[in-house]
C-alpha positions as CSV (number, residue, x, y, z in Angstrom):
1,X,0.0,0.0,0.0
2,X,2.6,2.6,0.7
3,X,3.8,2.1,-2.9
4,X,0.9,1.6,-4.9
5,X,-1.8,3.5,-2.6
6,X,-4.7,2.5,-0.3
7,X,-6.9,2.8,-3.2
8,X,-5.0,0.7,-5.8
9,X,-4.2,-1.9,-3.0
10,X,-7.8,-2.7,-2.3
11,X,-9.4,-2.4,-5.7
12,X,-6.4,-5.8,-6.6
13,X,-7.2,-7.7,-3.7
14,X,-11.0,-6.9,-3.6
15,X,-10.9,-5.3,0.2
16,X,-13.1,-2.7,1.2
17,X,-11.0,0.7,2.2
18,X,-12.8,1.1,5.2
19,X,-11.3,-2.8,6.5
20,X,-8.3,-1.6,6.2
21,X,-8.6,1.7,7.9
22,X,-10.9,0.1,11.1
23,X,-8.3,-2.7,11.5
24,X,-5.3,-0.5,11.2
25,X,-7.0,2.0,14.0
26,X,-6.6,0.5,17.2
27,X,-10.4,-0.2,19.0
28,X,-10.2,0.6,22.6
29,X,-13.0,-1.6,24.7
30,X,-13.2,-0.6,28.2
31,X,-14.0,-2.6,30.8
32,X,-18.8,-3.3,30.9
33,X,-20.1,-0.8,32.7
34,X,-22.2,-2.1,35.7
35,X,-25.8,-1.3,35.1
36,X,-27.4,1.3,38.0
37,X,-30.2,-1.5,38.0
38,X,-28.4,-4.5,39.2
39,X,-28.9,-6.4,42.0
40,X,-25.9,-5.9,44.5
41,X,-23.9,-9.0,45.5
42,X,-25.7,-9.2,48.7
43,X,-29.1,-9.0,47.1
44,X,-27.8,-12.1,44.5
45,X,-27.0,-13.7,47.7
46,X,-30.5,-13.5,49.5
47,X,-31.9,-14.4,46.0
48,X,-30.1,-17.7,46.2
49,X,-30.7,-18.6,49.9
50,X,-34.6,-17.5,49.0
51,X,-34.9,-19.7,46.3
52,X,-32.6,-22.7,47.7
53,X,-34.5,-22.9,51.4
54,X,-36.1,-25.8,52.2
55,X,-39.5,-23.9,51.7
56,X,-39.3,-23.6,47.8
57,X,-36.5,-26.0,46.6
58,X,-39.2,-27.6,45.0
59,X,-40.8,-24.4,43.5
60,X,-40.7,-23.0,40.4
61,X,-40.0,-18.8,40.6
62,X,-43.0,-17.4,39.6
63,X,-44.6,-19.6,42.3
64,X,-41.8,-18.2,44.8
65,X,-42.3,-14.6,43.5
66,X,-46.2,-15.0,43.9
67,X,-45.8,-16.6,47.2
68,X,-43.6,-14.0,48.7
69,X,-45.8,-10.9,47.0
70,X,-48.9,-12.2,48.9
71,X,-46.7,-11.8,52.7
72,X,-45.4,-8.1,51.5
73,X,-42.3,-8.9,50.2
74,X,-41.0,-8.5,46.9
75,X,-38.1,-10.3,46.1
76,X,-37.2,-9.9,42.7
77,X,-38.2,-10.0,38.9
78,X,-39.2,-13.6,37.7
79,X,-37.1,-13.3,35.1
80,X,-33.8,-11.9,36.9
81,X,-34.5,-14.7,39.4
82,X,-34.6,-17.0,36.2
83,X,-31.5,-15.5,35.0
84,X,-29.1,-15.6,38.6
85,X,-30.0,-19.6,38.6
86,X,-29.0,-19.8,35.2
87,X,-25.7,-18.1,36.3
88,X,-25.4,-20.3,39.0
89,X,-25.9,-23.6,36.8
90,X,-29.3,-24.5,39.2
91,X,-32.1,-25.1,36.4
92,X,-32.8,-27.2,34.4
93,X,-36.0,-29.2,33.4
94,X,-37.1,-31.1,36.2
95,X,-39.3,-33.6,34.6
96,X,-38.0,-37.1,33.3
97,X,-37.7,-36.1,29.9
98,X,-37.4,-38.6,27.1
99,X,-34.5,-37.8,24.7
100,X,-34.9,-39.2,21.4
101,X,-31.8,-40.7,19.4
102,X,-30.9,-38.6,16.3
103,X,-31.5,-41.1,13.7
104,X,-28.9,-40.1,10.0
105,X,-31.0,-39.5,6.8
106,X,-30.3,-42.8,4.2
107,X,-28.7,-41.9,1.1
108,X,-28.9,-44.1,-1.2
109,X,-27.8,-44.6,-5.2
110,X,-28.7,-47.1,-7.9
111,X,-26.9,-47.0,-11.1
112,X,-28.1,-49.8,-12.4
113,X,-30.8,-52.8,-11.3
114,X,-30.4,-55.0,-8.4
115,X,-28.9,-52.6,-6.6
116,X,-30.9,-50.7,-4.3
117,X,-34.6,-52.4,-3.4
118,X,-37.4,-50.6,-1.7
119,X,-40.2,-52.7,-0.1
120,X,-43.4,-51.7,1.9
121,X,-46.9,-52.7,3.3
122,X,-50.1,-51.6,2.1
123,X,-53.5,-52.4,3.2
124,X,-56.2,-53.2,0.6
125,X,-60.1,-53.4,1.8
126,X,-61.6,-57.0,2.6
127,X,-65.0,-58.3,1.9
128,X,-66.3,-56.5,5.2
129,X,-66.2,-52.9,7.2
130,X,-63.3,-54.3,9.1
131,X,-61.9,-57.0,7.0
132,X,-58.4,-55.7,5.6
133,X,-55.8,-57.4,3.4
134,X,-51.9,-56.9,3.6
135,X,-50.1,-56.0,0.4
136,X,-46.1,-56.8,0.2
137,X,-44.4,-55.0,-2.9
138,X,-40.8,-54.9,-3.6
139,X,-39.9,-53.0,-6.2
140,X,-36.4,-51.8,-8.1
141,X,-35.4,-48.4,-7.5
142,X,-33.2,-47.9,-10.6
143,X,-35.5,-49.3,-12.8
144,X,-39.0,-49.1,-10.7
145,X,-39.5,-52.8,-11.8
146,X,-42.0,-54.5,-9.0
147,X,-39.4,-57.4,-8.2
148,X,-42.3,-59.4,-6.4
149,X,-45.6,-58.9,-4.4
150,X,-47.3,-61.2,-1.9
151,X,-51.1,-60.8,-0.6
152,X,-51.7,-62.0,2.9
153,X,-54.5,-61.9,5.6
154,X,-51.9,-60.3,8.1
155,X,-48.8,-58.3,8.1
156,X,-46.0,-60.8,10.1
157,X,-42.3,-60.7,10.2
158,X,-41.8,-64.4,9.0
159,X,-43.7,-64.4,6.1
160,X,-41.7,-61.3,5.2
161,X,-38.4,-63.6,6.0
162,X,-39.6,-66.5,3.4
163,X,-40.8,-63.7,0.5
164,X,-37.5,-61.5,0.6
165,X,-35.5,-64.5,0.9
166,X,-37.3,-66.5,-2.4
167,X,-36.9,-62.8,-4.3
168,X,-33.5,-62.3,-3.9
169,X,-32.3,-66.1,-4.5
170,X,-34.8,-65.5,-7.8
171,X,-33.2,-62.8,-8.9
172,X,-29.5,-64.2,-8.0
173,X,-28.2,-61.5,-6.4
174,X,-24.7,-62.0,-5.2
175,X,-23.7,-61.0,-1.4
176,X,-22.7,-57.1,-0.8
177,X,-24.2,-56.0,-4.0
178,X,-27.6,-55.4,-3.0
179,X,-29.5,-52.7,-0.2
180,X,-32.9,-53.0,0.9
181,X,-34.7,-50.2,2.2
182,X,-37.9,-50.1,3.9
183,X,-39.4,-47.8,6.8
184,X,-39.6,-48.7,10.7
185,X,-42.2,-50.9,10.5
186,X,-42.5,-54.2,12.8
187,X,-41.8,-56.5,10.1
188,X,-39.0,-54.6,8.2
189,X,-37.4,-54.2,11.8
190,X,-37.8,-57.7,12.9
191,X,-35.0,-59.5,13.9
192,X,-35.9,-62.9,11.6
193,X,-35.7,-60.4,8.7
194,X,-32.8,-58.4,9.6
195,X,-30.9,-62.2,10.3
196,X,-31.8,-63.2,6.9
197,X,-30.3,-60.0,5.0
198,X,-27.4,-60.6,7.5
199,X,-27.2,-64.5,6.0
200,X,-27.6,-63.1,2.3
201,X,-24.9,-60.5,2.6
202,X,-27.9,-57.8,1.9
203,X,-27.3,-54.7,3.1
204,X,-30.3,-53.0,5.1
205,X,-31.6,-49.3,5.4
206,X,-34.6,-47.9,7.2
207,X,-36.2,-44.7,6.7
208,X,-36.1,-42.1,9.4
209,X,-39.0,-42.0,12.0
210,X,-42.4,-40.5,11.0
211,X,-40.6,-39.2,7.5
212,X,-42.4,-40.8,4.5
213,X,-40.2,-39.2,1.9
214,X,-37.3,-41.1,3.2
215,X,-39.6,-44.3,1.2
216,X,-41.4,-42.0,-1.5
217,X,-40.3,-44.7,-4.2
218,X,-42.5,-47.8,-2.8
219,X,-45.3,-44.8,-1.9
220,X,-45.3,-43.5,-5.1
221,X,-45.8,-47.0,-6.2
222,X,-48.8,-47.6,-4.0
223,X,-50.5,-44.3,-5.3
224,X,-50.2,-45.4,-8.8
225,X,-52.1,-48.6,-7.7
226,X,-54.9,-47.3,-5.7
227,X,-55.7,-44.3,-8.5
228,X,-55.7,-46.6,-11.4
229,X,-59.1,-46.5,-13.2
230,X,-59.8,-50.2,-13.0
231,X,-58.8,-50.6,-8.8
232,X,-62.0,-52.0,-7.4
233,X,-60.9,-50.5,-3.9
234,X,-62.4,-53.9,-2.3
235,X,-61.8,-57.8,-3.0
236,X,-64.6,-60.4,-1.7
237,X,-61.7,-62.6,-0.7
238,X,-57.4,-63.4,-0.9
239,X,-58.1,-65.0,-4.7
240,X,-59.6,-62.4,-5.9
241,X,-57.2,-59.9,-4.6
242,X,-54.5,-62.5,-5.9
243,X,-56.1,-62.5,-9.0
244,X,-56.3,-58.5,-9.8
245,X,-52.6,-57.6,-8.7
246,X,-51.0,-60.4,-10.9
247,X,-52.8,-58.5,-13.5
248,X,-52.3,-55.1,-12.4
249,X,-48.2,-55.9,-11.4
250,X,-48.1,-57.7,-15.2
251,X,-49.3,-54.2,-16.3
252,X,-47.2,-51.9,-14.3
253,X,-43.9,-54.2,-15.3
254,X,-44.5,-54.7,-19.2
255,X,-46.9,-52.0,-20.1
256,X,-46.7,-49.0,-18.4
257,X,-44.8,-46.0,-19.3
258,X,-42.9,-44.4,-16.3
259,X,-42.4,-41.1,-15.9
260,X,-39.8,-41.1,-14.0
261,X,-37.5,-43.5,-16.2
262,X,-38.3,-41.0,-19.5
263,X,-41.7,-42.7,-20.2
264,X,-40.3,-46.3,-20.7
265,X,-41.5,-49.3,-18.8
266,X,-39.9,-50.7,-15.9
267,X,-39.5,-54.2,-17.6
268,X,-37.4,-52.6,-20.7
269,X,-34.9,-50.9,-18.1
270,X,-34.7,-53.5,-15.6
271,X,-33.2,-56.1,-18.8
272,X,-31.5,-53.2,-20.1
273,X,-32.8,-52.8,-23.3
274,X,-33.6,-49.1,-22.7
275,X,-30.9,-48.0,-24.9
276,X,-32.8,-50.1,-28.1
277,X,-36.0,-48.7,-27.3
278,X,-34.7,-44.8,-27.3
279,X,-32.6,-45.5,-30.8
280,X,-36.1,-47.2,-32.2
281,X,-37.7,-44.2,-30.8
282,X,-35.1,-41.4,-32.1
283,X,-35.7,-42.7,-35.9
284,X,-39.1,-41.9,-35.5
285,X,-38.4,-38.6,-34.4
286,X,-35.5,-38.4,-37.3
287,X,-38.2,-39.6,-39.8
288,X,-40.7,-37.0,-38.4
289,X,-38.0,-34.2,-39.0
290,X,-36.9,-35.1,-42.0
291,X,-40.5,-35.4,-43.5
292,X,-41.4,-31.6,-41.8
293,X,-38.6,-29.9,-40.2
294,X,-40.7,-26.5,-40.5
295,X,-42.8,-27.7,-37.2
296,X,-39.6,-28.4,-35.0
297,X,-38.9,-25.1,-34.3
298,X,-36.2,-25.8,-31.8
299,X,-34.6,-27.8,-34.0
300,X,-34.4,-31.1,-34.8
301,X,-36.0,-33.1,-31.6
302,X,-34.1,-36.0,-29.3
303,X,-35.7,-37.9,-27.2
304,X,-35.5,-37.9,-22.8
305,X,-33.3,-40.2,-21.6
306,X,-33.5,-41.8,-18.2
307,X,-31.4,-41.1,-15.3
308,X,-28.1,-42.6,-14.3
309,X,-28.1,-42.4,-11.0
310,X,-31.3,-42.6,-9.1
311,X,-30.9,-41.4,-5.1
312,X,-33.0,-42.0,-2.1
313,X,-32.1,-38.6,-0.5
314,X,-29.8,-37.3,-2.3
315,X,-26.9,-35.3,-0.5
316,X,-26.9,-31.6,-0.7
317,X,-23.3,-31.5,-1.6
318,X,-23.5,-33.6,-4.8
319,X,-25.5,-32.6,-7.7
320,X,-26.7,-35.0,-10.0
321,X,-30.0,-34.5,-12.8
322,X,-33.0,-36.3,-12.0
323,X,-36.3,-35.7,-14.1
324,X,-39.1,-34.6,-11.7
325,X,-41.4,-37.9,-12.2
326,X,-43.8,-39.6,-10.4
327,X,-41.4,-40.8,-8.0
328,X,-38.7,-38.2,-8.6
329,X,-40.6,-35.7,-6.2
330,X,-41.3,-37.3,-2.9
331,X,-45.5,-36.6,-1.6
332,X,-46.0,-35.1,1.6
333,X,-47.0,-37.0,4.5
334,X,-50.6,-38.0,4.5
335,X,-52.5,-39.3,7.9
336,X,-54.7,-42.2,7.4
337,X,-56.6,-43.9,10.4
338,X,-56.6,-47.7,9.3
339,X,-57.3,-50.9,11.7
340,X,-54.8,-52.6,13.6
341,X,-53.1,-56.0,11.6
342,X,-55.2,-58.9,12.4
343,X,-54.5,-62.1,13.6
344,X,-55.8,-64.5,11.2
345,X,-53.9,-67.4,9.9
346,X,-52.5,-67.0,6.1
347,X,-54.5,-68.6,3.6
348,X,-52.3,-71.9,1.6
349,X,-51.0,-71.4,-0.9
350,X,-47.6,-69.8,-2.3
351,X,-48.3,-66.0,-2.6
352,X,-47.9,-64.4,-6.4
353,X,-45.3,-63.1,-7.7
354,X,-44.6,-60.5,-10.3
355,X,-42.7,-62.0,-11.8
356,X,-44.4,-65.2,-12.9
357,X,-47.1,-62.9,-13.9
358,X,-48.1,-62.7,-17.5
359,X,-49.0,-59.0,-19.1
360,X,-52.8,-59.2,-20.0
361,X,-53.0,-55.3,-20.9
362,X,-55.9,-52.7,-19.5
363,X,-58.5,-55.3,-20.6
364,X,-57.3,-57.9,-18.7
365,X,-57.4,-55.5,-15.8
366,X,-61.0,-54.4,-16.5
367,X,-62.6,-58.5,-16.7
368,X,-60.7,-58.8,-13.3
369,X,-62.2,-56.3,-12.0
370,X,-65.0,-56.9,-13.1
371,X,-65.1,-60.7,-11.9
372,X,-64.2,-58.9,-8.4
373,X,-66.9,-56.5,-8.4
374,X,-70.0,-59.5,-8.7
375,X,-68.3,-61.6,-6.0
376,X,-68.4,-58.8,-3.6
377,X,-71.2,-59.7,-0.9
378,X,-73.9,-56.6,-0.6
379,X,-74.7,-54.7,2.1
380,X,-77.5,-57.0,3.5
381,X,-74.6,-60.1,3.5
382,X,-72.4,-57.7,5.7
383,X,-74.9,-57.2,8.5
């Protein structure tokens, strides 16, 4: 600075002139002032033996200030008696107060299939006011591919244990390569389930307390099912039910065009075909352009691609593209009141699979529903 100037010196380094002045000008802080207001050391002392006397050890201060105001004697402010215990390190909440364990956010990524699974529990309505059904879905997170499903009368731990355990040796996942994340539910937190994953080298993950979004994958999935046009919203019994999701998981799987995976189905990405499909789909568009390139007025059009990396809470830190899809954009917490699980035995029979489903299309869906609808008792069998 004493060569070039102040001026020149702070324009090159980008310092404000007045910086340099205050820091080169020495700042003289004298010693706090006592206020004229303040309670002398002898009246902080009385305070104290007040408040610490056998009388009100167990009283809050506004209950000693009232007390002592009603016999003539003011002792001081509630809150500079407040403040001296605070000085003094004597409150503190007297209650027995629960503290709650921080639990970390999951963050999660999938590249590719088979590497990150989400799984939930659903109820469906029964035959009666009270009957309800319990709806396992596992489904892909890369590639939003329902891996399997299972329909049951209850929701228990060990028939979650045998249906992970015949989905992952189905799929042949190798140990370390896969995580499965579910929320805090019983039966995701059981300890049969978490011993199997343990067994199968799968790694687990569980969504925060109370904090849906942390599973918005598996509850987007369940919103797709309940909104689509042919849901009956009740099944007369477990077949039917059976019956209508092998349809309906057939249709989500080979049919139905994602959103969030750039409108392809879950069954091309999950076999990794997805490239093929978007070439077939660019000639179109290259045919299309060629034959009119006056109505592309952007020039000539591609076609959306699907993510490569597909996060369950993604960090902050780390930026990576995802299309805002069905899934892409987690709901909001809703509240539903629904019965507690009952404890019926499971009906025989192995439970369907998605898999082993075969794609009968929208009409398929409709005759199943339909079929469901006549079996349904009426309102004079229910009473």
């Amino acid at each position: 600075a004493p060569q070039v100037g102040v001026k020149a010196a702070c324009d090159a380094l980008n310092v404000a002139r007045a910086t340099v002045y205050r820091r080169c000008r020495p700042r003289l802080v004298g010693a706090r002032q006592r206020p004229p207001r303040a309670l002398s050391a002898d009246e902080r002392r009385w305070v104290l033996e007040v408040v610490n006397s056998p009388r009100f050890v167990d009283a809050a201060p506004a209950a000693i200030y009232a007390t002592l105001l009603d016999e003539g004697i003011r002792l001081a402010s509630v809150s500079t008696i407040y403040r001296i215990l605070r000085e003094e390190r004597a409150v503190r909440e007297r209650r027995s107060v629960r503290r709650h364990p921080t639990y970390p956010r999951p963050e999660l990524v999938a590249r590719g299939p088979n590497e990150v699974w989400s799984w939930d529990i659903t109820k469906v309505r029964g035959p009666g006011r009270r009957d309800w059904l319990h709806l396992y879905v596992m489904i892909d997170v890369f590639s939003r591919k329902v891996i399997g499903w299972m329909l049951a009368t209850t929701e228990s731990a060990a028939f979650a244990e045998s249906w992970i355990g015949d989905l992952v040796r189905a799929e042949g996942i190798e140990g370390g390569t896969l995580t499965i994340h579910a929320d805090r539910g019983t039966s995701m937190r059981s300890k049969t389930v978490a011993e199997l994953l343990d067994d199968l080298g799968v790694t687990r993950s569980h969504s925060r307390p109370r904090t849906s979004n942390d599973n918005a994958f598996s509850e987007a999935q369940f919103k797709t099912l309940k909104y689509h046009p042919t849901y009956p919203g009740s099944f007369a019994s477990v077949a039917d039910g059976r019956e209508y999701f092998a349809l309906f998981f057939a249709w989500f799987n080979n049919e139905h065009h994602h959103e969030g995976i750039a409108m392809l189905t879950p069954a091309v990405v999950h076999a990794g075909r997805a490239d093929e499909v978007l070439a077939a789909r660019q000639r179109v568009l290259d045919a299309a352009y060629a034959a009119h390139p006056e109505r592309f007025v952007h020039g000539p059009p591609q076609v959306s691609r699907p993510p490569t990396e597909v996060w369950i809470n993604r960090p902050t830190a780390q930026h990576v593209d995802l299309p805002h899809g069905e899934d892409g954009t987690p709901s909001s917490p809703c509240k539903a009141e629904n019965p507690p699980p009952e404890t019926r035995p499971c009906p025989a029979g192995s439970p369907a699979q998605a898999s082993n489903a075969s794609a009968e299309g929208v009409a398929g869906l409709a005759e199943a529903t339909g079929r469901v609808s006549s079996k349904r008792p009426d309102e004079s069998q229910r009473k």
